[in-house]
C-alpha positions, 0 to 999 in steps of 0.5 A, spaced: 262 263 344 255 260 345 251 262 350 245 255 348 246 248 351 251 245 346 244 240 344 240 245 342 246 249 339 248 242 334 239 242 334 239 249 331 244 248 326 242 241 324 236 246 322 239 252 318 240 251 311 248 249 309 253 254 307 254 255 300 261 251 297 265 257 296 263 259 303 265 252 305 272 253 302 273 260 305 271 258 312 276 252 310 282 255 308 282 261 314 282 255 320 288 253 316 291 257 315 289 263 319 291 267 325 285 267 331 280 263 326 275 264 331 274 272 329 270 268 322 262 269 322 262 261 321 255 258 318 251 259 323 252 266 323 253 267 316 247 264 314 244 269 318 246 275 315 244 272 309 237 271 311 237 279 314 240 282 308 235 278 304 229 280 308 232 288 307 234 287 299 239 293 301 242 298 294 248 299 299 251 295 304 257 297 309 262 292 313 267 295 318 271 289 319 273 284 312 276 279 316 277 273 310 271 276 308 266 271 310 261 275 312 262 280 306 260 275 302 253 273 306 251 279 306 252 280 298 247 275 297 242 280 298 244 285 294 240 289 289 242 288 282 246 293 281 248 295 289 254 296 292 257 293 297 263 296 301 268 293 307 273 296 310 279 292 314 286 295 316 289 288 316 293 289 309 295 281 309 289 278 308 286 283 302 288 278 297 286 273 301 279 276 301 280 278 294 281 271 291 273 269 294 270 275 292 273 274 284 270 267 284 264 269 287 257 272 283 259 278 287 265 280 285 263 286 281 259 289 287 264 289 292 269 294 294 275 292 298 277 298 302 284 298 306 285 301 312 283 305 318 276 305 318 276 311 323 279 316 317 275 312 311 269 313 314 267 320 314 271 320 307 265 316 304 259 320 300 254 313 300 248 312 304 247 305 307 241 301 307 245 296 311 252 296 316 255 291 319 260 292 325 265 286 327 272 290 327 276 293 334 271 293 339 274 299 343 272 303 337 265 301 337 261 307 339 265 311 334 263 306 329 256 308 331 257 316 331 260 316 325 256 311 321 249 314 324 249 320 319 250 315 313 244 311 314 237 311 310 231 311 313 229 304 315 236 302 314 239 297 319 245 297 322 248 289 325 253 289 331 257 283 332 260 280 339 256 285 343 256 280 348 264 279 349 263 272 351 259 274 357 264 280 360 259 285 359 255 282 365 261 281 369 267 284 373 270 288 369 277 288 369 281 295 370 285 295 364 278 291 359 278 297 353 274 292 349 269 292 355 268 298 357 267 299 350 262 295 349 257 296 355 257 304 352 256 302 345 250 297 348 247 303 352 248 308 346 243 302 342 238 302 347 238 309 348 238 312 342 231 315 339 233 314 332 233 307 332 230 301 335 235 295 337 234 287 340 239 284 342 240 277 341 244 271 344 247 268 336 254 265 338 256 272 341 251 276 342 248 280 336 245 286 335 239 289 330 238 296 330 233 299 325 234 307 323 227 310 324 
């Protein structure tokens, strides 16, 4: 989803660095061979989660929500040294998937793949996070929030992905839209909160920047 002119779009990416190869390969293979490829951060995107986790330098990073592990694997391009980088996904059928990419990345030995249901997995971690990432089910974002606030360092940020939901959060909803809903009170909590800041931005589907005060 873009919500730009399709020419200042092609403009924009045209004039954003390329995807490293590994990353090329991965978002490759998941339109080949997997189910609602679209969920995929894509170049663009993941160009810019490697930007903004560059500019944070982050010692401990979450992603609610692996996916094929596109997005994971942009973040950890700004990992410290010796930072650690946890990604949480329910969907057991693309562990390996993801695995075989962290393996052949620089980042292998950083990142921990974590199966399962976030919403049980995230209370269980004793970490706090310089930098969270949130692309998962969108009904459960403000619990996401709720769970992950207590766990973030001071000037820590936390990312959230498709909060524009392809421009329904400025329509009719329909009665039976949990994602929606969802969403319009996950954005109202971001800017509503007073232990954060955020700025909303129209990247692919809408992109929030909360920093934690």
């Amino acid at each position: 989803m873009s919500f730009l002119p399709e020419n200042i779009e092609e403009y924009i990416v045209n004039h954003t660095q390329n995807e490293p190869e590994l990353l090329r390969q991965l978002n490759k293979e998941t339109w080949q061979k997997v189910l609602n490829p679209r969920m995929l951060s894509g170049g663009y995107q993941g160009r810019v989660l490697s930007m903004i986790s560059k500019l944070i330098q982050p010692k401990t990073i979450l992603e609610i929500g692996t996916y094929t592990g596109y997005s994971a694997l942009c973040l950890a391009e700004g990992l410290q040294k010796n930072g650690l980088l946890l990604t949480i996904d329910k969907n057991e059928e693309l562990e390996d998937f993801a695995k075989k990419y962290f393996e052949q990345s620089p980042y292998n030995t950083q990142i921990k793949q974590l199966v399962g249901n976030a919403l049980d997995i995230i209370p269980t971690l004793n970490e706090q996070f310089d930098l969270v990432f949130i692309d998962a089910d969108k009904v459960n974002y403000p619990t996401y929030f709720k769970l992950i606030i207590g766990k973030m360092n001071a000037g820590g940020v936390i990312l959230s992905d498709n909060v524009l939901w392809s421009g329904k959060v400025v329509e009719k909803i329909a009665p039976n839209d949990k994602d929606t809903k969802a969403l319009l009170v996950f954005n109202e909590m971001l800017n509503n909160d007073d232990r954060i800041e955020t700025v909303l931005l129209p990247i692919r589907d809408g992109l929030s920047i909360s920093r934690v005060k």
